[in-house]
N, C-alpha and C positions, 0 to 999 in steps of 0.2 A: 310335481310342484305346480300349482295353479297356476304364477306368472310364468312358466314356460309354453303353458297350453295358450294364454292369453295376455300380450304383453301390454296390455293396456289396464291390465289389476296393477302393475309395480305400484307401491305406494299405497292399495289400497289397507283397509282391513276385512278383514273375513267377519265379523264380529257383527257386521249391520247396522250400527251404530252412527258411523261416520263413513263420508268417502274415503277418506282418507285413516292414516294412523296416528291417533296421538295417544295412544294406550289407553284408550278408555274401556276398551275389552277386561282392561283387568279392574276395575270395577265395579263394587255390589252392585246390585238394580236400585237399591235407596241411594247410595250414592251419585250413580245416575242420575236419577229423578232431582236430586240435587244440583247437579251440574245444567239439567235441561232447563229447572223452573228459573237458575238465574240468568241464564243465555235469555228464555224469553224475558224474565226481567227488563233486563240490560238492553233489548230489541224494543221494548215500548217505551223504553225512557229515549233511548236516541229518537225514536216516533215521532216522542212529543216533543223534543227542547227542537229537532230539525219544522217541526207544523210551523203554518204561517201564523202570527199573532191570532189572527182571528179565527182561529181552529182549534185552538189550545182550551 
């Protein structure tokens, strides 16, 4: 078992996807691609409502 070899995986996933586990292993690769285009979505909107007035 991996985390007994390396106890600083608990928690990981194996999958490559995330550090972490949030079951995204068990999703398609288009669902994926889904999940990733609205994360950066959601990264450029906080971007821009966080810019100063004159940046926007």
């Amino acid at each position: 078992m991996r985390v007994q070899k390396n106890p600083e995986d608990i928690g990981r996933c194996g999958c490559g996807r995330r550090e972490y586990c949030d079951g995204s292993h068990g999703l398609s690769e288009e669902q994926w691609q889904a999940v990733v285009a609205k994360e950066r979505e959601a990264a450029l909107l906080k971007e821009l409502s966080e810019a100063p007035e004159g940046e926007k």
